[in-house]
N, C-alpha and C positions, 0 to 999 in steps of 0.2 A: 457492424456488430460490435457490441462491447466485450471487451474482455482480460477478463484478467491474468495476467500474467507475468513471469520473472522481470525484473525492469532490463532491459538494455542498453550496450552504451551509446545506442544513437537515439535512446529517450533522454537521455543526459540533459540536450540542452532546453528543452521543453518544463521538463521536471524544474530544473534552477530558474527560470523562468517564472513559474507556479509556486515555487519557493516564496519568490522577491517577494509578490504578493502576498503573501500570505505569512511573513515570519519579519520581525525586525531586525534578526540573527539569522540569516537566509545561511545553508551549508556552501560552501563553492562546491565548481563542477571539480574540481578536482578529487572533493570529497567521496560523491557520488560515484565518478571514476573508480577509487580505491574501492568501493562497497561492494559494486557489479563485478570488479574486475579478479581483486585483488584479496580480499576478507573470506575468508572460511566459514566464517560466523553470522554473515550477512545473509538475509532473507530479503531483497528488495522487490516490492510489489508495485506494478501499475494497474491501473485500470484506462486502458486505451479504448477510445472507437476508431476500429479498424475497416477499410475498404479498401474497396482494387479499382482506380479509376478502368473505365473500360475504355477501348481506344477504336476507330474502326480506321478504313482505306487501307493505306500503304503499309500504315505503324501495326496494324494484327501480323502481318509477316515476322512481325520482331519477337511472336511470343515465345518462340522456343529459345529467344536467346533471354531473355529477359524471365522466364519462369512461370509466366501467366497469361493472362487478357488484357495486363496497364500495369502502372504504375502502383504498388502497393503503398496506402499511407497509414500511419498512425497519428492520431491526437490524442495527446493523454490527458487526462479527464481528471483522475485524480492518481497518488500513492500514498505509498507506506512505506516504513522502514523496520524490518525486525531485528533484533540480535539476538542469536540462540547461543547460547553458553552452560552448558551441562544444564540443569536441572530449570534455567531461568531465560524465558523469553521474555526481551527488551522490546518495547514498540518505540523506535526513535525518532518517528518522524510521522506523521499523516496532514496530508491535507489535499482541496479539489480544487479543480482551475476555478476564480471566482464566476465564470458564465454559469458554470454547472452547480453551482452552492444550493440547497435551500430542497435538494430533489433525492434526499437521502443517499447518494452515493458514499459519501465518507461513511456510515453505517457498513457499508457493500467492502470498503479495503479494510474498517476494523474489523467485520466477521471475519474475513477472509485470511486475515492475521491470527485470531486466536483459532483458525481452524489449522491454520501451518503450525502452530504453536503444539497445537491436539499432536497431528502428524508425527512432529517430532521428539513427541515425548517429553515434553519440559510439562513440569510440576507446578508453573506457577508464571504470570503473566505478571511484565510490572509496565509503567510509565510514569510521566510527570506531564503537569499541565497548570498552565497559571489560574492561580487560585479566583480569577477575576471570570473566569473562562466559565460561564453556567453552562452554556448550550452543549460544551464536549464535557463534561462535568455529567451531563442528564447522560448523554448516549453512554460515556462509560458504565456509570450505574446501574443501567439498563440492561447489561450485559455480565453486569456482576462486580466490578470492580469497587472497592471501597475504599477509603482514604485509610492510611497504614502512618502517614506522616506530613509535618512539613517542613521543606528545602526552601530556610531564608538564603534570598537573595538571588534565587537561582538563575534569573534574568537577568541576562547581565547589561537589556540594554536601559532597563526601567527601576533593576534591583526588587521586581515583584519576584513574592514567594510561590515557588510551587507546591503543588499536593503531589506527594506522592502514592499513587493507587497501583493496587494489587488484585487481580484476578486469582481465587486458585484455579486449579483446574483438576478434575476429575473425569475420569472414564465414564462414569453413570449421566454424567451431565451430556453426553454427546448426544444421543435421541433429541434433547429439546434444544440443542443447537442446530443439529441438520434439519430440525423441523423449519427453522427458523431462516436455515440457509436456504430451504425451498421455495419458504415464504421470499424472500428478496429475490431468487431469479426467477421466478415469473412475475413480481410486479417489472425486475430492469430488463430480463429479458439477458442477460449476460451469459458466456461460456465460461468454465472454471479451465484453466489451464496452469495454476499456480498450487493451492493450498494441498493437494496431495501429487504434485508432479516432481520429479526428479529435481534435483538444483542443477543448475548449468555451472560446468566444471570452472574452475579458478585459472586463472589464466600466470602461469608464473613470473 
């Protein structure tokens, strides 16, 4: 089953994995570490497909020690990265493992981000994204966000500029976003176990 939820730090090395791919300035695991573990501020999202390998003969004996029917796995599909700071939710990261590209999931952890964003009360969504970037350029759009500026140079591995975009966000506008959140799980068929759940405590 898919689903989304808090990242963890044994998604750690999956996630930096999906990074490499996908960023020419990949964050280290250490980073990611401090995010889950260590940050107040941090809202770190997966989208995992989760199962419980089933096991029979001799190894069902081991369920009570073990917690289930098998081996529980996760493969992370895609994330996000939020930072919430009084009135401003930061999106600092999004991306999907490239098997999974092209089937709107990154859709699925941006919603899923400006609805934590809703949750917890911040006023206004922001990001950055390379100004060459059309295809996450459209979905932001799509969602409301509009260019507010641009950050020459802000790549530091090519020196392209980034746009900086801005979501606001309002109360009135929730109705056609949960509509909208509807629409996406039943086309993916996903649990929500993130955009209105507790955060898992900071580990000192």
């Amino acid at each position: 089953m898919l689903t989304l939820r808090y990242m963890q730090i044994g998604d750690v090395t999956q996630v930096v994995a999906i990074d490499k791919y996908s960023f020419e300035t990949p964050w280290s695991a250490r980073s990611y570490v401090y995010e889950v573990k260590n940050s107040n501020y941090s809202h770190m999202v997966v989208l995992a497909l989760e199962e419980e390998k089933r096991v029979s003969g001799w190894r069902r004996w081991l369920r009570p020690f073990n917690g289930g029917n098998g081996a529980h796995r996760s493969q992370i599909i895609g994330y996000g990265g939020l930072w919430h700071l009084v009135d401003e939710a930061h999106i600092s990261t999004i991306a999907t493992h490239p098997q999974w590209r092209g089937r709107g999931l990154g859709e699925v952890v941006l919603a899923a981000m400006i609805r934590r964003a809703l949750t917890l009360n911040a006023a206004y969504v922001v990001l950055e994204v390379r100004v060459s970037n059309i295809v996450a350029q459209n979905l932001y759009t799509k969602y409301g966000f509009y260019v507010v500026g641009t950050k020459a140079g802000y790549y530091r591995d090519n020196d392209e500029d980034a746009y900086d975009m801005r979501l606001n966000l309002h109360r009135d506008m929730r109705p056609a976003l949960d509509e909208r959140w509807r629409a996406l799980q039943a086309k993916h068929g996903f649990r929500d176990l993130y955009t209105e759940s507790q955060r898992p405590p900071v580990v000192p």
